[in-house]
C-alpha positions, 0 to 999 in steps of 0.5 A: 906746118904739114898736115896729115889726115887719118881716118880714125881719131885713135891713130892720131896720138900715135902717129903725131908722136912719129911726127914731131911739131912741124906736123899736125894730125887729125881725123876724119872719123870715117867717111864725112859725106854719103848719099841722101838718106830719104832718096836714093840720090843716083841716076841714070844714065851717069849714074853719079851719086849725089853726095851730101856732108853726113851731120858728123862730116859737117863739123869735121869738114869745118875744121879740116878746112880750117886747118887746111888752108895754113898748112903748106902740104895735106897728106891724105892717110886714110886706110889702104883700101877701097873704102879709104881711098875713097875717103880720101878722094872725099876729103880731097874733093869736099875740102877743094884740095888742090895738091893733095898727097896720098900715103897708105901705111899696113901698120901703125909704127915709125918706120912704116909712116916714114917710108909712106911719106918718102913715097906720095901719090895722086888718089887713085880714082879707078878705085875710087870708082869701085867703091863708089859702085859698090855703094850705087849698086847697094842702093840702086837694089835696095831703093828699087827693089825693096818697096815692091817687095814691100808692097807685095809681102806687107810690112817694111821690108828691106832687099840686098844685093850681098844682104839677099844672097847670104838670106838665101843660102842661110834659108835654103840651109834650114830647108835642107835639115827640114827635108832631111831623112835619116838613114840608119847604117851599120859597120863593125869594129873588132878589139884586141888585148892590147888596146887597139881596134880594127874598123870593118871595111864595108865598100866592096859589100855595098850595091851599086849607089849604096854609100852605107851597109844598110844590112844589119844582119850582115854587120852582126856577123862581121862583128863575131868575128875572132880568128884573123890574118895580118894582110898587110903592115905599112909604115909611113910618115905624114907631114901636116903643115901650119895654117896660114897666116889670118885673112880678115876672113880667117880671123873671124872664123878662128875668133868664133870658134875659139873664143866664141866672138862675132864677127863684129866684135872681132872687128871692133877689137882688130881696129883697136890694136892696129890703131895702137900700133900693135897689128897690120891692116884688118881689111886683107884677103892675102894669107901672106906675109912680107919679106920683112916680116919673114925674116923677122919672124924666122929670126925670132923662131930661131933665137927660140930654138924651133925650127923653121923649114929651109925655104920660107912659106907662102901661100896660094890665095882664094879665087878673086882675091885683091890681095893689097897688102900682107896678112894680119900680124904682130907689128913686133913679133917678140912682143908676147902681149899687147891690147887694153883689154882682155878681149883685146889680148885674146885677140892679138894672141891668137894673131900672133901664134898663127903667125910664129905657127905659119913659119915653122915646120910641119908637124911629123908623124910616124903612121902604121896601117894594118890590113887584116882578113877574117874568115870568109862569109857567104864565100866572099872576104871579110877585110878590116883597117886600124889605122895609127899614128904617133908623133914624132916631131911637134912642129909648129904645134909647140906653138899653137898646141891643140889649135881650137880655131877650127881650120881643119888644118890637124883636127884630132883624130880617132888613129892618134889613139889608136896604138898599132903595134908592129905586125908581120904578114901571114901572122895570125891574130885573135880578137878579144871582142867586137861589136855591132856599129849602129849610126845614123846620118845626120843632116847638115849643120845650121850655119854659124856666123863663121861659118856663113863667112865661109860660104860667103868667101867660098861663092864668092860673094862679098868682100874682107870688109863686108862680111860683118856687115852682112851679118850685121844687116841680117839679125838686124833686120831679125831676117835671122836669128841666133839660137846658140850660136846657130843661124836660123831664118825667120818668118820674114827671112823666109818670106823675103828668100820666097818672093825674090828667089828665081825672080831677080839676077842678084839673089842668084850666086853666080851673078852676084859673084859676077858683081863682085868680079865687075867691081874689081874689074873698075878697080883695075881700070878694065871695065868702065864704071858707067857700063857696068852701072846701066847693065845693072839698072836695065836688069833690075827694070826688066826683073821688076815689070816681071815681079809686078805683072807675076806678083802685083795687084791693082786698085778698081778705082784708079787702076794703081798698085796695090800696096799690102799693109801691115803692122803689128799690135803694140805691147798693149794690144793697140796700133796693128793693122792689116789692109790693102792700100792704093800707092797712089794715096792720097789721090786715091784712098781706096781700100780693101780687107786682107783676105788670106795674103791677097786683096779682098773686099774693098772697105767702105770709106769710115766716117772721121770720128768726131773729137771728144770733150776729153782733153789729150794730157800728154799734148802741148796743144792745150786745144787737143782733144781725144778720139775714140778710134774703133774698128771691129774684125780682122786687125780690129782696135779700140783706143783712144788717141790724139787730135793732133796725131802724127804730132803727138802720139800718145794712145789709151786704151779704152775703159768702157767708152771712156780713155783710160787716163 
């Protein structure tokens, strides 16, 4: 018996049935050991994380090893990318597998699991390494930073080395709109009878640095005018090629806009139809497909009578790139509707329209401009544009039709509507009316979820397989809210993006991009995982002793940091607190008022309030008793708890001197 390891447990049936009896197939349900949760389980100068079995990754282990150690030969086929080939060196290591063999397959059908396990290999451990510094750098920023700046701003704070970046720009968005200052500007537009419009060219009538007509006098004037003569009459044709197939990133984008999905949600509903065996891989940064899929895709086009151009398409990939294996798309092309669930059909359909789409031929347009000239005023030209178009061949909109994905590859435009007739020129014209345009800038857009992606892609900050996550982390953490379908920072978001802006290198876009080049880099074996590791460790060292000298204050007692201390009130008004404490507590147990975000007055110690006669009803301890807990001024109580907390928890609120219970 030969074994075969997935990572998820919905490819298990699937792929077993490709196999036949002398296989067994199982899964590791994702990653089976990570870092310590309770420290940060790194350090230098190796900087090899120390790796312990997750509480699901126990149990799979013991199975695995099981089943293991009576199998002739174990395949490792977890996903093709870096955070499966790390998973696989897991299973290797952890399992103590000597020969293991490694296979990676894009889709989930015979003929690609066949041909994966003709062609075994060794783990990969350069990309192993990559992954497991992305993972390190993540919790070398995170365990660093985040108690300083927990320490400085109060409450449980988080920073993140993608997590951060992504705040900022959403908070630096909010800030633009909040300094926005409108600008009110004027045009004209002329109509005639027959339907069509001319637009007012206002450029050579704008001031040096001027980018509208400010002069709203001027605009009514143009806006009079009837008598016209026909400059100029072009006739040409434009072409408008199909979008490329879907990225991980594209796919996420196109599914907010047109169907409204987050991220997250695409995700979910993309791994569930490529473990049915209905897509390729998700995790892909390649818009292009394969030759296979190519000429299986271009045969279908023509058994359909759409035409396909001469040589097929390919597409030029964005800057950093991994590009590991082809685009999403349709396992089997000429199925027109796969998935369990609407959500899920929603899904492949758009992944596969975009696909038939992409091998098509542009959409054709016939386009007329016409230039015309008024009369003259203050002895200077008054020129005006209509601009039209028709269609004259669908191209690959016969496919995608008016495509709600919003890729700005053929967006409507207003000279669709706009019937031009065919003018000669020196022909004079008459208007049948005009009028005065009266408009007002507009400040950017809030971010939508796909939108930040966009950006995120665009900076270079993250990769494929993050985006949801940081997005994830983000609203979370409520860093960020949703206010129909916008992102908008909160307090706190705010808070964060202020305190470590300017003073850390990995809030900083360029240097993150930097990271993401650095990770790559190890993946290709041109940089050495360890060097990269200490350049960062030294950075975020330096960047701290500075936050702490610019930013920290110190205990009078001991002379410890200053940690600030706050917690909200509970539903019941009860629990909320806001001080200044020593770090070095219980050593030190010095404390001191809030005074407007900064350490004020230091508190007198409070006397242990003695135990009541009332016995806690909701303890165990059938000797615990209440105790009133009272504090007067700023983040002020008055309840009653148990004797025995943190063990028991339970509080009430106080009924003139007695607990309410």
């Amino acid at each position: 018996m030969k074994l075969l390891i997935v990572e998820s447990p919905g490819k298990v049936k699937k792929i077993q049935t490709f196999l036949g009896p002398d296989w067994k197939v199982m899964a590791s349900v994702g990653h089976v050991r990570d870092l310590p949760t309770k420290e940060m389980g790194v350090a230098p100068p190796a900087f090899r994380p120390a790796y312990v079995a997750t509480a699901r990754g126990k149990e799979v282990l013991a199975r695995l090893k099981t089943a293991a150690k009576s199998a002739e030969a174990v395949y490792l086929a977890t996903d093709p990318d870096r955070e499966g080939e790390a998973i696989a060196w897991h299973l290797e290591d952890a399992l103590k597998l000597k020969n293991a063999k490694r296979i990676t397959f894009t889709e989930i059908t015979e003929k690609a699991v066949q041909a994966a396990l003709k062609h075994p290999r060794r783990v990969d451990k350069a990309l192993v390494a990559a992954q497991e510094g992305r993972r390190v750098l993540d919790r070398l920023v995170g365990y660093l930073v985040s108690p300083a700046l927990s320490r400085v701003n109060g409450g449980k704070l988080s920073a993140g080395r993608v997590q951060s970046p992504a705040l900022r720009r959403v908070v630096e968005r909010e800030r633009e709109i909040r300094n926005f200052r409108v600008t009110e500007h004027y045009g004209a537009e002329l109509s005639f009878s027959d339907g069509w419009k001319a637009t007012w060219m206002t450029k050579s009538w704008l001031e040096p640095g001027q980018e509208y007509c400010l002069n709203k006098d001027l605009a009514a004037r143009v806006a009079q005018q009837r008598k016209l003569a026909v400059l100029d009459c072009q006739e040409t044709e434009s072409r408008v090629a199909p979008p490329a197939p879907f990225t991980t990133s594209s796919l996420q984008q196109a599914a907010s806009n047109a169907l409204k999905f987050a991220p997250k949600l695409t995700m979910q509903l993309a791994q569930r139809l490529y473990e049915a065996g209905h897509i390729t891989y998700m995790r892909t940064d390649s818009p292009n497909l394969s030759q296979d899929a190519i000429d299986e895709i271009r045969a279908y086009c023509a058994s359909k009578g759409w035409s396909t151009p001469t040589k097929p398409r390919t597409w030029k990939s964005k800057a950093g790139a991994q590009e590991a294996h082809e685009a999403i798309r349709p396992t089997h092309i000429e199925v027109e509707e796969a998935g369990e669930t609407d959500n899920e059909k929603y899904i492949y359909q758009l992944i596969r329209l975009r696909t038939l789409a992409s091998q098509l031929e542009d959409v054709l347009y016939a386009v007329r401009i016409v230039q015309l000239q008024g009369e003259q005023i203050d002895a200077k030209d008054v020129l005006f544009e209509a601009k039209g178009r028709t269609m004259l061949s669908p191209g690959w909109k016969q496919v995608m039709g008016n495509d709600q994905s919003g890729d700005g590859q053929d967006a409507a435009a207003p000279d669709s509507k706009n019937p031009v007739p065919q003018l000669k020129p020196g022909a004079g014209l008459i208007a049948a009316s005009g009028r005065l345009l009266s408009k007002k800038t507009t400040p950017p857009a809030r971010y939508t979820e796909a939108t930040l992606i966009q950006e995120l892609e665009r900076l270079g900050i993250g990769r494929p397989s993050t985006y949801a996550a940081i997005l994830d982390n983000i609203m979370i953490r409520e860093y960020v809210s949703i206010e129909k379908r916008f992102l908008v920072p909160t307090h706190t978001g705010e808070t964060i993006i202020d305190a470590l802006n300017t003073r850390f290198s990995f809030v900083e876009y360029d240097f993150t991009k930097h990271l993401e080049d650095e990770l790559d880099h190890i993946a290709e074996g041109k940089a050495a995982y360890q060097d990269v590791m200490q350049c960062v460790q030294a950075q975020l060292e330096k960047e701290l002793k500075s936050f702490a000298a610019a930013t920290g204050y110190t205990c009078s007692e001991c002379g410890q940091p200053l940690r600030h201390m706050i917690k909200k009130p509970g539903k019941d008004g009860m629990g909320g607190y806001n001080f200044w404490g020593c770090s070095a507590y219980p050593t030190c147990s010095a404390t001191f008022a809030n005074d407007y975000g900064q350490p004020g007055s230091k508190q007198e110690r409070r006397e242990k309030p003695p135990l009541s006669n009332h016995p806690c009803p909701e303890c165990e301890n059938k000797d615990a008793k209440l105790i009133h807990r009272v504090k007067s001024g700023e983040g002020g109580y008055n309840f009653w708890g148990c004797s025995t907390y943190p063990k028991c928890k339970a509080t009430f609120k106080d009924n003139e001197g007695t607990p309410a219970c």
